[in-house]
N, CA, C and O atoms as a Tinker XYZ file with bonds, in Angstrom:
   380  protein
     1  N      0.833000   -1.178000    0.000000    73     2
     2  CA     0.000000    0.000000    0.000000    64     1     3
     3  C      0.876000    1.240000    0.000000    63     2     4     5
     4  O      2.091000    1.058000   -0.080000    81     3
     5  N      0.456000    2.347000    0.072000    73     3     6
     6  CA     0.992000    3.500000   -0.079000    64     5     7
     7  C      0.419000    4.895000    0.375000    63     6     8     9
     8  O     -0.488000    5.211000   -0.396000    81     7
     9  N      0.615000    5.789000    1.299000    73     7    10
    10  CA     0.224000    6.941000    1.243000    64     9    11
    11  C      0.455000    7.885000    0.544000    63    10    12    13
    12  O      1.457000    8.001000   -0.162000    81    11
    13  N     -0.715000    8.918000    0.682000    73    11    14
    14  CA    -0.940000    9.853000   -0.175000    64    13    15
    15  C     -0.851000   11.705000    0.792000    63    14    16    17
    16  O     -1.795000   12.134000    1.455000    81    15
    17  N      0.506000   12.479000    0.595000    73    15    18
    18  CA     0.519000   13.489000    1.059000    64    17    19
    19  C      0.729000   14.904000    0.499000    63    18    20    21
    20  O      1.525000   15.035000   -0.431000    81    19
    21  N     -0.042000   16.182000    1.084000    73    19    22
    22  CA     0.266000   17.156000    0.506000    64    21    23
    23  C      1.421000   17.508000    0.990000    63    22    24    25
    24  O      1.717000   17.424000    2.182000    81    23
    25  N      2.217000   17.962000    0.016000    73    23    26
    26  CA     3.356000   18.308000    0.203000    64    25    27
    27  C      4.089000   20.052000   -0.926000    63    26    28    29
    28  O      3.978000   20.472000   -2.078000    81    27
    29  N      4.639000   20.395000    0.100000    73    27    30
    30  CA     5.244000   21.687000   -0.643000    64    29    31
    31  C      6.543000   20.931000   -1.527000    63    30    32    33
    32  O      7.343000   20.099000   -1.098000    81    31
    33  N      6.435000   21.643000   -3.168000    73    31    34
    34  CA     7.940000   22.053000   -3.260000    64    33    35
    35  C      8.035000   23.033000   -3.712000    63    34    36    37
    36  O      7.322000   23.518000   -4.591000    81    35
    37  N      9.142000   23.599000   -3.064000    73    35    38
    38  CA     9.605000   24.694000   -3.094000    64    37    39
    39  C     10.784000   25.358000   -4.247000    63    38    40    41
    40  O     11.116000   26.534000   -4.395000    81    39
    41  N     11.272000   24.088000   -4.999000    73    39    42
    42  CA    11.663000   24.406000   -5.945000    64    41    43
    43  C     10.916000   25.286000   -7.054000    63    42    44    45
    44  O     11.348000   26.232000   -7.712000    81    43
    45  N      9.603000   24.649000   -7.051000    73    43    46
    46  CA     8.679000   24.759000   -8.414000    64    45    47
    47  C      7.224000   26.091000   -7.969000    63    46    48    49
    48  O      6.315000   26.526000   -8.675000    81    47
    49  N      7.549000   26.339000   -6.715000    73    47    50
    50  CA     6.563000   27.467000   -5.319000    64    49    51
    51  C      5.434000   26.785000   -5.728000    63    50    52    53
    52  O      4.621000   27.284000   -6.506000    81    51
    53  N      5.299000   25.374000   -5.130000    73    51    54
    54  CA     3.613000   24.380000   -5.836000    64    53    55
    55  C      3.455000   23.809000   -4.615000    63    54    56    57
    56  O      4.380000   23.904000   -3.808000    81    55
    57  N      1.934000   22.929000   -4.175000    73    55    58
    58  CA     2.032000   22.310000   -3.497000    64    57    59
    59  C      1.775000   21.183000   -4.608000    63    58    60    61
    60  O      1.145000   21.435000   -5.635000    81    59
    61  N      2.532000   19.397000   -4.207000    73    59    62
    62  CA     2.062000   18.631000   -4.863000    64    61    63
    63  C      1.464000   17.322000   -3.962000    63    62    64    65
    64  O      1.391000   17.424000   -2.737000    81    63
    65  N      1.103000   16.263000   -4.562000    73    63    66
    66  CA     0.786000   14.988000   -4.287000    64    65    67
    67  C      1.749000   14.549000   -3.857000    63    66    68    69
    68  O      2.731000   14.707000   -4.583000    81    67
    69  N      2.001000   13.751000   -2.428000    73    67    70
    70  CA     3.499000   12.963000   -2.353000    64    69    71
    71  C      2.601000   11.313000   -2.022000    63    70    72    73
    72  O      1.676000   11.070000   -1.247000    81    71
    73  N      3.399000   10.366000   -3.037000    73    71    74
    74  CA     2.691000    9.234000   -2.905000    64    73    75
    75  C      3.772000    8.272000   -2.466000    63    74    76    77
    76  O      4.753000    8.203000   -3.205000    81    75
    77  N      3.741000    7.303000   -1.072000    73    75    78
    78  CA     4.968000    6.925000   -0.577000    64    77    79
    79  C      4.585000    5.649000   -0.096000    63    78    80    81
    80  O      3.683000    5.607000    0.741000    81    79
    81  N      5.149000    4.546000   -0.505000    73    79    82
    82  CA     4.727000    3.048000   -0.141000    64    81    83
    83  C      5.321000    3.246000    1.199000    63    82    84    85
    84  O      6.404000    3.747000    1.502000    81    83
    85  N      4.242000    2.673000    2.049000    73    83    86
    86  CA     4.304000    2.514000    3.122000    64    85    87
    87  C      5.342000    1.563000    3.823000    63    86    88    89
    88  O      6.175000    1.485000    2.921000    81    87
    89  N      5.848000    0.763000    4.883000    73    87    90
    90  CA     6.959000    0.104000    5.263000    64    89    91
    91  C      6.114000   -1.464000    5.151000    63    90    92    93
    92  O      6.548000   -2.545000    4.754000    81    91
    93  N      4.976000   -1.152000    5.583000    73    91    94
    94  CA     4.163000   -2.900000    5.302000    64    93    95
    95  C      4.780000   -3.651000    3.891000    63    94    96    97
    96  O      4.933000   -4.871000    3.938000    81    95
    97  N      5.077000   -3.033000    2.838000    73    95    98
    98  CA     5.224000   -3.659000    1.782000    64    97    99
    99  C      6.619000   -2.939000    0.883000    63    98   100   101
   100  O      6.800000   -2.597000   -0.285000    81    99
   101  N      7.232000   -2.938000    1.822000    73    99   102
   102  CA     8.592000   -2.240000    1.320000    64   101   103
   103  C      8.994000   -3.772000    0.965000    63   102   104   105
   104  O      9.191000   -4.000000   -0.229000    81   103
   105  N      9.127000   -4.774000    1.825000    73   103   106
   106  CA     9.878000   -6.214000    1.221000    64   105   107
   107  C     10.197000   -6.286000    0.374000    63   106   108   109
   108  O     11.363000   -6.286000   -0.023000    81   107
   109  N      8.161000   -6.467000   -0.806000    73   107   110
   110  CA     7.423000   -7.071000   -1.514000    64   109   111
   111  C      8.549000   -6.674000   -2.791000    63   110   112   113
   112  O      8.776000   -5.470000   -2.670000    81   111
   113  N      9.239000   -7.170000   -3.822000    73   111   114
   114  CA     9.528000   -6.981000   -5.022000    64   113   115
   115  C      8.428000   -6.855000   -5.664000    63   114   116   117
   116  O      8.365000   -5.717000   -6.129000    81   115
   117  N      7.318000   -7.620000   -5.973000    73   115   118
   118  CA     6.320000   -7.407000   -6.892000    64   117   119
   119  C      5.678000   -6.120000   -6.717000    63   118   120   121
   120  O      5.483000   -5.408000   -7.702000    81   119
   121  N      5.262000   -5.681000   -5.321000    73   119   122
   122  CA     4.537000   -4.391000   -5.187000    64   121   123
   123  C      5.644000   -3.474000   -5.700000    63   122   124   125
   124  O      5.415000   -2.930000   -6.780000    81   123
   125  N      6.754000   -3.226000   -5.129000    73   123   126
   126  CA     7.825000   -2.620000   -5.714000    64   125   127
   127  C      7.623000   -2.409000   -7.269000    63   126   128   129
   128  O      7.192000   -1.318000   -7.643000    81   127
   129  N      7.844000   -3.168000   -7.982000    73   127   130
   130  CA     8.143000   -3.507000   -9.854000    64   129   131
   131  C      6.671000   -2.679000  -10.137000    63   130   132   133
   132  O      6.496000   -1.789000  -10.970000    81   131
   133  N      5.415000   -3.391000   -8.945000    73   131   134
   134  CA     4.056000   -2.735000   -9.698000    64   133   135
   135  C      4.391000   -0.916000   -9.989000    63   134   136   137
   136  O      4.434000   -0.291000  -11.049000    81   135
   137  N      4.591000   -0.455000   -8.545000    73   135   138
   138  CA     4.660000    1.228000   -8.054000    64   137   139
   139  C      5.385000    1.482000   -9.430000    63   138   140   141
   140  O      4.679000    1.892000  -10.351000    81   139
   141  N      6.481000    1.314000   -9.613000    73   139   142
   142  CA     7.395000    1.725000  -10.493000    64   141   143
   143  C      6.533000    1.488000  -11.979000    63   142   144   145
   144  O      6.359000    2.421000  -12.763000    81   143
   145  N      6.170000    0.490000  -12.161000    73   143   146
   146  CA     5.361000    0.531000  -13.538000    64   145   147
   147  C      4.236000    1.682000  -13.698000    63   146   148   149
   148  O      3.912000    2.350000  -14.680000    81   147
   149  N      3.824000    1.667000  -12.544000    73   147   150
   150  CA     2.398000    2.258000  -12.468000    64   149   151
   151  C      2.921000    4.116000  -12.211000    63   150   152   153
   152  O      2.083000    4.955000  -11.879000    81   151
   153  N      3.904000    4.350000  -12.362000    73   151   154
   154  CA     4.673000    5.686000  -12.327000    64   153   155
   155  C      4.894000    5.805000  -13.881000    63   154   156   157
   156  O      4.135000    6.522000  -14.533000    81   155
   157  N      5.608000    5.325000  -14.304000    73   155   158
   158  CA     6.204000    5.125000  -15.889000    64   157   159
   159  C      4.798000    5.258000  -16.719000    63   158   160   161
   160  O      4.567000    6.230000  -17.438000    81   159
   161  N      3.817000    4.087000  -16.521000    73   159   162
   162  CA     3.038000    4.358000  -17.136000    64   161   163
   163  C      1.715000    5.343000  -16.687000    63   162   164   165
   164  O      0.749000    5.471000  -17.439000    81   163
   165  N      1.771000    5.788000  -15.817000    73   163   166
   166  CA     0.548000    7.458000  -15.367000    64   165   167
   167  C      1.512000    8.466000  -16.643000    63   166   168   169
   168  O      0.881000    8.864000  -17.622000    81   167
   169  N      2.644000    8.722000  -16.552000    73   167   170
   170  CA     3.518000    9.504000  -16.676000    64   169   171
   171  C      3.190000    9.476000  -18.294000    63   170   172   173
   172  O      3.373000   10.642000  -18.645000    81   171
   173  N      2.933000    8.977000  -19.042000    73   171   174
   174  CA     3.065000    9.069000  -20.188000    64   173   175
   175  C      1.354000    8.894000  -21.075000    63   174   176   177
   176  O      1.092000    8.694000  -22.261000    81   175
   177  N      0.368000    9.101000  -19.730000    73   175   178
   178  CA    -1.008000    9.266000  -20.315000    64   177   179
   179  C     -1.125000   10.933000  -20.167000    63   178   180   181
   180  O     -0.370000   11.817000  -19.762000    81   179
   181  N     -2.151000   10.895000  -20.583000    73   179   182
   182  CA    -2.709000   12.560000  -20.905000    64   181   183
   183  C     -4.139000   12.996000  -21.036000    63   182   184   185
   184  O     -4.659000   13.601000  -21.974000    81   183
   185  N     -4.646000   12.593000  -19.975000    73   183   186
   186  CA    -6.087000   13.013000  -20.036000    64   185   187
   187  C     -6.771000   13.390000  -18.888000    63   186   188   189
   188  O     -6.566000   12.752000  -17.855000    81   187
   189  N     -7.910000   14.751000  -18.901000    73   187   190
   190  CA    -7.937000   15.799000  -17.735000    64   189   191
   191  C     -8.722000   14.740000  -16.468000    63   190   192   193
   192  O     -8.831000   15.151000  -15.313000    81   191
   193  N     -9.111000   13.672000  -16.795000    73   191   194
   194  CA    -9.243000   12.659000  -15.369000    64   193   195
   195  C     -8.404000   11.752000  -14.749000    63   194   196   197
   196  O     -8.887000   10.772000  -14.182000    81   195
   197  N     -6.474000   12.066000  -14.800000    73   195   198
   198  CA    -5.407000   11.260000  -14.812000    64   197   199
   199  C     -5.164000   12.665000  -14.299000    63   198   200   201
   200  O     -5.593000   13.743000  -14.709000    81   199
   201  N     -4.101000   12.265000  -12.969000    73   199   202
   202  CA    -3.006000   13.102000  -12.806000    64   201   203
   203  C     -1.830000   13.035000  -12.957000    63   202   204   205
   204  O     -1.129000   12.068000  -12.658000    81   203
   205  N     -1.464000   14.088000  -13.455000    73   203   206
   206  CA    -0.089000   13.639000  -14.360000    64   205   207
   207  C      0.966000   13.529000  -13.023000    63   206   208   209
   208  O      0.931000   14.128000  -11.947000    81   207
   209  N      1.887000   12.547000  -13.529000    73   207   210
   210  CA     2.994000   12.745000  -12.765000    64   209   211
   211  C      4.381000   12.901000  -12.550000    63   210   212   213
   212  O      5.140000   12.017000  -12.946000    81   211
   213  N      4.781000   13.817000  -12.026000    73   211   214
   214  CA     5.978000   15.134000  -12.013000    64   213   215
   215  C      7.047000   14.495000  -12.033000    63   214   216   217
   216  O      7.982000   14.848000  -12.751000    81   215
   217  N      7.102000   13.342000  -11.174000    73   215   218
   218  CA     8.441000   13.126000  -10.792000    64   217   219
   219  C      8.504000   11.445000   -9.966000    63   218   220   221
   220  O      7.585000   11.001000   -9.279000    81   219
   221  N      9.592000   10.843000  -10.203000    73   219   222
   222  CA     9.207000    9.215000   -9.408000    64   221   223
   223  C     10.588000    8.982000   -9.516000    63   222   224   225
   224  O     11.347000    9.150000  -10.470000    81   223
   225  N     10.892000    8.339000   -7.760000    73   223   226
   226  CA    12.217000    8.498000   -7.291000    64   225   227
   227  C     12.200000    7.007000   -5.996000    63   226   228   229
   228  O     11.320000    6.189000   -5.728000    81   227
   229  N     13.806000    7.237000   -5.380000    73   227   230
   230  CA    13.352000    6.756000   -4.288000    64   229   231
   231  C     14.423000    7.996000   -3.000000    63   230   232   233
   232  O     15.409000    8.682000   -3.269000    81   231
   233  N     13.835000    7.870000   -1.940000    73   231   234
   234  CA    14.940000    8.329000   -1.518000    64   233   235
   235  C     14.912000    7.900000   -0.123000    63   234   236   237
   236  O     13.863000    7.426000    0.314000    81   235
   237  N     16.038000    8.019000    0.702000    73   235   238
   238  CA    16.461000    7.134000    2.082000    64   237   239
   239  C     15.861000    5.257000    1.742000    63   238   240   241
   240  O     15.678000    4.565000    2.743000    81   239
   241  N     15.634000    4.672000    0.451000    73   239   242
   242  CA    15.592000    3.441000    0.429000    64   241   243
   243  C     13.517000    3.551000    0.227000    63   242   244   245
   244  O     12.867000    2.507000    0.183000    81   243
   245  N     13.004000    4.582000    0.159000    73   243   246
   246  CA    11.451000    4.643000    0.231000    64   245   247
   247  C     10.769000    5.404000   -1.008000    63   246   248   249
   248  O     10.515000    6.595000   -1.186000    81   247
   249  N     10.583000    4.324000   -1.749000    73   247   250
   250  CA     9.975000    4.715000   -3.212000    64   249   251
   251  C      8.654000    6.092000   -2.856000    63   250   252   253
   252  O      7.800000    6.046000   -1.970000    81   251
   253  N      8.888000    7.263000   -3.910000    73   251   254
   254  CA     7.974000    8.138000   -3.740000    64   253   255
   255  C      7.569000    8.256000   -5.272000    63   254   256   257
   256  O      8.489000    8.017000   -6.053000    81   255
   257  N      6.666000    8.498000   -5.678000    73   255   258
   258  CA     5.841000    9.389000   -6.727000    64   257   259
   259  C      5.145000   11.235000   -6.546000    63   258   260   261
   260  O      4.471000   11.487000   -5.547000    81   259
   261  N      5.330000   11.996000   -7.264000    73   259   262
   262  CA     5.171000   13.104000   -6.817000    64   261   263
   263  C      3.895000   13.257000   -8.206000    63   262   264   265
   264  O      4.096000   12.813000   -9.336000    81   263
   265  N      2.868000   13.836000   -7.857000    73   263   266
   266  CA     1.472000   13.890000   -8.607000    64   265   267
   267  C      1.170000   15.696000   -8.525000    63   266   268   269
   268  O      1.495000   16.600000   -7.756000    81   267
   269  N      0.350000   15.574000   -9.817000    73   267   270
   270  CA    -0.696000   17.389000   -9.210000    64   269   271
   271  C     -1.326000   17.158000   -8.058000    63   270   272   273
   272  O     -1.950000   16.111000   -7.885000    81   271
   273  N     -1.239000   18.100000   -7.141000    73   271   274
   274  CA    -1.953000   18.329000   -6.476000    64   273   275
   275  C     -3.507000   18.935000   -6.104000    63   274   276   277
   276  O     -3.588000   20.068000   -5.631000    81   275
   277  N     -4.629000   18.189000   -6.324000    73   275   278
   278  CA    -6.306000   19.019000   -6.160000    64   277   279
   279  C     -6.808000   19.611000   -4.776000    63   278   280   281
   280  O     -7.200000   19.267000   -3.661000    81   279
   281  N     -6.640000   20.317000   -5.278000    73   279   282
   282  CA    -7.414000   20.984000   -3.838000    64   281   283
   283  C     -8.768000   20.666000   -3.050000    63   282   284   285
   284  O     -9.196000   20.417000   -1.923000    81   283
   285  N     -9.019000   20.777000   -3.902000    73   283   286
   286  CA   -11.123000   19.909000   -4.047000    64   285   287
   287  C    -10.950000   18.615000   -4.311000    63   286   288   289
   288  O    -12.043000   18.052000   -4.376000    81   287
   289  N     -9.693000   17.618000   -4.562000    73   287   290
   290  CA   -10.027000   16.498000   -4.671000    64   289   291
   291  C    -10.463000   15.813000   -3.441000    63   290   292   293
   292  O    -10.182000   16.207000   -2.309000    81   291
   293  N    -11.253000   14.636000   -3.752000    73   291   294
   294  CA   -12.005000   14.075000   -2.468000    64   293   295
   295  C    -11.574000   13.259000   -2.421000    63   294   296   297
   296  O    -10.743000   13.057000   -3.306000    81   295
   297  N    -11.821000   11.991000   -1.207000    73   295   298
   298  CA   -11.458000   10.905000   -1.142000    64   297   299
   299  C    -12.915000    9.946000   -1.548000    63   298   300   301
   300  O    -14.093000   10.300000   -1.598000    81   299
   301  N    -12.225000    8.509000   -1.823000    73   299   302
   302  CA   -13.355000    7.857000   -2.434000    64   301   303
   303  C    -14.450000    7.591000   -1.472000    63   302   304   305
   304  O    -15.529000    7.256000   -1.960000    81   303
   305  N    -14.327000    7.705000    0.101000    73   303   306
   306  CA   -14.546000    7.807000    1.113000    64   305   307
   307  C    -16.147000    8.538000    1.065000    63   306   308   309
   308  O    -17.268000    8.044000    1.178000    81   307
   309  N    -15.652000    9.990000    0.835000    73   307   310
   310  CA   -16.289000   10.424000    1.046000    64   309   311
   311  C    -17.410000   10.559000   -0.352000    63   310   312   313
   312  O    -18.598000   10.764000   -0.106000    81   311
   313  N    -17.019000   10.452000   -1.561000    73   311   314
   314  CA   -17.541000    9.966000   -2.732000    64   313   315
   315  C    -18.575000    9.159000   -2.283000    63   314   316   317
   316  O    -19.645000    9.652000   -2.642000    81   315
   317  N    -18.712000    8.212000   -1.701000    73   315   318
   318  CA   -19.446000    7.039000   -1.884000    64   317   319
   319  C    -20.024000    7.548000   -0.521000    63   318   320   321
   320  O    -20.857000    6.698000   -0.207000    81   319
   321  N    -20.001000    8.215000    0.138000    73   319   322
   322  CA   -21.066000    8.804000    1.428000    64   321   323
   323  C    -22.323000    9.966000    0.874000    63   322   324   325
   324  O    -23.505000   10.102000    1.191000    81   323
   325  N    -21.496000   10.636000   -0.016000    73   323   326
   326  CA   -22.825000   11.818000   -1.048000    64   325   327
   327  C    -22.865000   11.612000   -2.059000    63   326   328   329
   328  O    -22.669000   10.460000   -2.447000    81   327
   329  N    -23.132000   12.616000   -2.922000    73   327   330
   330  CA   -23.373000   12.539000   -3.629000    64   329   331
   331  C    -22.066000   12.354000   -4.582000    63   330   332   333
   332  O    -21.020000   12.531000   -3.957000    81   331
   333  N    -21.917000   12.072000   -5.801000    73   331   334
   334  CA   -20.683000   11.836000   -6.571000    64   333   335
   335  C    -20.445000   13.118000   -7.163000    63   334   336   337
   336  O    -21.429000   13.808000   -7.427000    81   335
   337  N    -19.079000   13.629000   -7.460000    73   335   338
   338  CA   -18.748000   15.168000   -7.855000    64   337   339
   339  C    -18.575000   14.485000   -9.399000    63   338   340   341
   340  O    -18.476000   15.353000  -10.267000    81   339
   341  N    -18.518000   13.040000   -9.919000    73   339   342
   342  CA   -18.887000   13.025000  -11.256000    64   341   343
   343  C    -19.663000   13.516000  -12.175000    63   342   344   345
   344  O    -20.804000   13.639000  -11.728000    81   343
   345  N    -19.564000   13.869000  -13.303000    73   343   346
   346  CA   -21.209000   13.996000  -13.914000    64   345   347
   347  C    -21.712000   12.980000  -14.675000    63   346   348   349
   348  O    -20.981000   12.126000  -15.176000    81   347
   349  N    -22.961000   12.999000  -14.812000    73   347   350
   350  CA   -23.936000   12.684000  -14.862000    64   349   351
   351  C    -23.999000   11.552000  -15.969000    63   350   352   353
   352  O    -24.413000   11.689000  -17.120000    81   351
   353  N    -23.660000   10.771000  -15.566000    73   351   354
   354  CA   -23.263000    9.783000  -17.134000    64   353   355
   355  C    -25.028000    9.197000  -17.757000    63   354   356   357
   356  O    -25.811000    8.605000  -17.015000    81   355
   357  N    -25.358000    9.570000  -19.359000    73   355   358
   358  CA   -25.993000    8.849000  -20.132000    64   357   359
   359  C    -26.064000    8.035000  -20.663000    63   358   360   361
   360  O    -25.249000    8.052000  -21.585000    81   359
   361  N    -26.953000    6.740000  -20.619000    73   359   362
   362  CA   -26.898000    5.694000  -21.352000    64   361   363
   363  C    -27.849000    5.985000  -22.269000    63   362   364   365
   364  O    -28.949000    6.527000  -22.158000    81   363
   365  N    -26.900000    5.277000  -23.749000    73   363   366
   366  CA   -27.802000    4.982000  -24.909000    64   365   367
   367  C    -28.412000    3.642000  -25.349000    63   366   368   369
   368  O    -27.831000    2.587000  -25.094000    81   367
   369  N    -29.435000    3.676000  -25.928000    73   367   370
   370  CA   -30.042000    2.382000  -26.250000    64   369   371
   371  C    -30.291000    2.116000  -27.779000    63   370   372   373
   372  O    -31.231000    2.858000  -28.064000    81   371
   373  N    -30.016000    1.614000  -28.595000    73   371   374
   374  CA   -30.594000    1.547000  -29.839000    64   373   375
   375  C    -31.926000    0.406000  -29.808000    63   374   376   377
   376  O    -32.307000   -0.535000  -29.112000    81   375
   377  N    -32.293000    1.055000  -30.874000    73   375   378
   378  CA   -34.037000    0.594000  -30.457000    64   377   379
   379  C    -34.226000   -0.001000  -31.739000    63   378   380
   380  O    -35.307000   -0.513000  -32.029000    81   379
């Protein structure tokens, strides 16, 4: 698993996403190989419901990913308690 933190950098005067596998699954090679894939490939999509991502490293031995940061983004948490900030999806039928 992995947490998810706001974080300043101050290089870029931004706040961003800091995404940091947690120590439960630092062992794991496979979770490892996944994070790293799953960096490489966010990184090279492009579409306004993907957050792009800045930067993917490790440092003191603890894989991080660095993401945009939303201000208004929610958690799925709370998504699934109200109403959804999605819109409104239509289904079509051919008749």
């Amino acid at each position: 698993m992995a947490t998810v933190y706001k974080a300043y950098q101050a290089s870029m005067d931004r706040y961003v996403a800091l995404k940091v596998v947690s120590g439960q699954v630092m062992d794991d090679p496979n979770f490892l190989k996944r994070f790293s894939q799953e960096a490489r490939l966010i990184a090279k999509l492009e579409h306004p419901h993907i957050l792009p991502v800045h930067d993917f490293g490790e440092a003191d031995g603890i894989p991080y990913m660095v993401m945009r940061f939303l201000e208004a983004a929610r958690s799925l948490n709370d998504s699934n308690r109200g109403s959804c900030p999605c819109p409104k999806l239509t289904t079509f039928s051919r008749s």
